[in-house]
N, C-alpha and C positions, 0 to 999 in steps of 0.2 A: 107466107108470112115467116118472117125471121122468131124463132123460140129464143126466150129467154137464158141467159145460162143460168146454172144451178148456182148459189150466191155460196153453199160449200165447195163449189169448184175453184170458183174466181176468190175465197179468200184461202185457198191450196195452190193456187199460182202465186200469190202474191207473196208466202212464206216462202215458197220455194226461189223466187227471185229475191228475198231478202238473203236468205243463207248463200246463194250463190254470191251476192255482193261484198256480202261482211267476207265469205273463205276469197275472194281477190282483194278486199282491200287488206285482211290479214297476210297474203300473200305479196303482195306489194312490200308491206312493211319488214316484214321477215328481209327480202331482199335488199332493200336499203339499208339494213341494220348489218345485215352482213357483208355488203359492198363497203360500208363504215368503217367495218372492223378491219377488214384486210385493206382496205388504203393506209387505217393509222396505222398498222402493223407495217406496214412497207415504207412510209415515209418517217418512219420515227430513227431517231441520229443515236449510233453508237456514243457511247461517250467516248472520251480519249483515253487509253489505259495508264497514263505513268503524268507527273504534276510537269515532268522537267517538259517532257513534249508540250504539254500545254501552253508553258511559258513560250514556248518557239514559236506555235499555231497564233496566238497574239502578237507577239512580237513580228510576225510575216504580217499579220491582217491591218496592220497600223504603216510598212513599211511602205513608200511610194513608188508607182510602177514606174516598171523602167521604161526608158524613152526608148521608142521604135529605132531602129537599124535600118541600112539599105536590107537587111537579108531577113528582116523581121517584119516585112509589110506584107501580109495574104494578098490584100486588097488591093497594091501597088504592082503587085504577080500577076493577078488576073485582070489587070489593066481599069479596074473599077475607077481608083484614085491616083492622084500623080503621088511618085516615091519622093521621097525626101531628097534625095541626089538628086532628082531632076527639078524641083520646084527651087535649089541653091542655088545652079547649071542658071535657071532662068531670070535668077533676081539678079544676077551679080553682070550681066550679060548685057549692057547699052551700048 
């Protein structure tokens, strides 16, 4: 026959797995809080030192991008896309 356990045993397991749960989930937390802190630490933006650059930094972010180049196409180099000179070459071409 199977004995009983002692009911002060099994309520000294059950404390013992409570502490053990609360020290990881405190654990847990701690880690997220500090994984938090150093990402906002890392992605947060200098500001710009001086008012005159600022004006410039706006004034670029407003101005329209330039049109591609024969010598400005990555994608027309590594043959992904046709270049601009050749898609002209083929329209003009009956």
């Amino acid at each position: 026959m199977k004995q009983q356990p002692n009911p002060r045993d099994v309520a000294e397991q059950a404390r013992q797995r409570i502490r053990v749960g609360m020290i990881g989930l405190a654990a847990v937390v701690l880690l997220i809080g500090l994984a938090s802190a150093i990402f906002s630490t890392v992605t947060r933006d200098r500001p710009v030192a001086d008012a005159a650059s600022r004006g410039a930094v706006v004034a670029q972010a407003g101005a329209p991008a330039a049109a591609p180049s024969a010598g400005n196409e990555p994608l027309a180099e590594l043959g992904v896309t046709p270049s601009i000179g050749n898609s002209d070459a083929g329209s003009t071409g009956k």
